[in-house]
N, C-alpha and C positions, 0 to 999 in steps of 0.2 A: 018203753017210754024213756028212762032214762040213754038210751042210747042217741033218739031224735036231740034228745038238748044236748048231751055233750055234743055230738055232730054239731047242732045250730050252734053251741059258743065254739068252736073248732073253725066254721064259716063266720063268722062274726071276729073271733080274733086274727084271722086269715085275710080280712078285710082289710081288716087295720093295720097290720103288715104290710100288706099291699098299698092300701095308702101313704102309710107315713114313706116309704121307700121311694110312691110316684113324688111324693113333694120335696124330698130330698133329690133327687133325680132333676128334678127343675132348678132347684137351687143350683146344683153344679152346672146344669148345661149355663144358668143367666152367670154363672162367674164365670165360663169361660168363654161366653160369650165378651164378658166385660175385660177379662185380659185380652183377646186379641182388639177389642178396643182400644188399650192401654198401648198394648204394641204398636200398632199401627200411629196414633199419637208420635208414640216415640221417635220412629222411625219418619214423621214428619218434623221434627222437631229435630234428630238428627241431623238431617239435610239442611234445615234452616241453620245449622251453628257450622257445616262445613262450607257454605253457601258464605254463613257471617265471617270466618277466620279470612277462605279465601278474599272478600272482599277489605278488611283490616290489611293482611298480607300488599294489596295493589295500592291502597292508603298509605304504607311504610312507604311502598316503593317510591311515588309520589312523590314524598317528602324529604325523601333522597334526591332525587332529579331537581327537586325546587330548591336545594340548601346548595347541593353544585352551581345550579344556575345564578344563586344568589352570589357565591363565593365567586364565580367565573366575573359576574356586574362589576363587581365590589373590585375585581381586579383590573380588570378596563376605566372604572372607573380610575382608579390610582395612575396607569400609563397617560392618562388623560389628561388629569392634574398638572401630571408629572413635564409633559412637556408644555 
């Protein structure tokens, strides 16, 4: 008699073990479900700041070409004046 119960708490704490391990076992798979999440984010967000620089970069450029153009006016303008 004593043998059936220890066996049935032996299956009973075996249980439990096996439980708590399936619920842990879910917990990791949903975290690394949720970092490749994370990464992927990233890696959109990534693209959108090399996407934003390059577009800044063609802004400088811009502003380059329109302060020439500006200085090139400003110079025509003067020979114009001037005669």
């Amino acid at each position: 008699m004593d043998y059936i119960a220890i066996g049935g708490l032996i299956l009973a704490g075996l249980g439990i073990v096996i439980r708590l391990f399936n619920s842990h076992r879910r917990v990791i798979i949903d975290a690394e479900r949720r970092i490749g999440e994370i990464e992927s984010d990233l890696a959109v967000l990534e693209t959108r700041l090399t996407n934003t620089e390059k577009d800044v970069d063609v802004l400088y450029e811009m502003v380059r070409e329109l302060s020439e153009i500006k200085s090139d006016i400003s110079e025509i303008k003067g020979m114009l004046k001037a005669k």
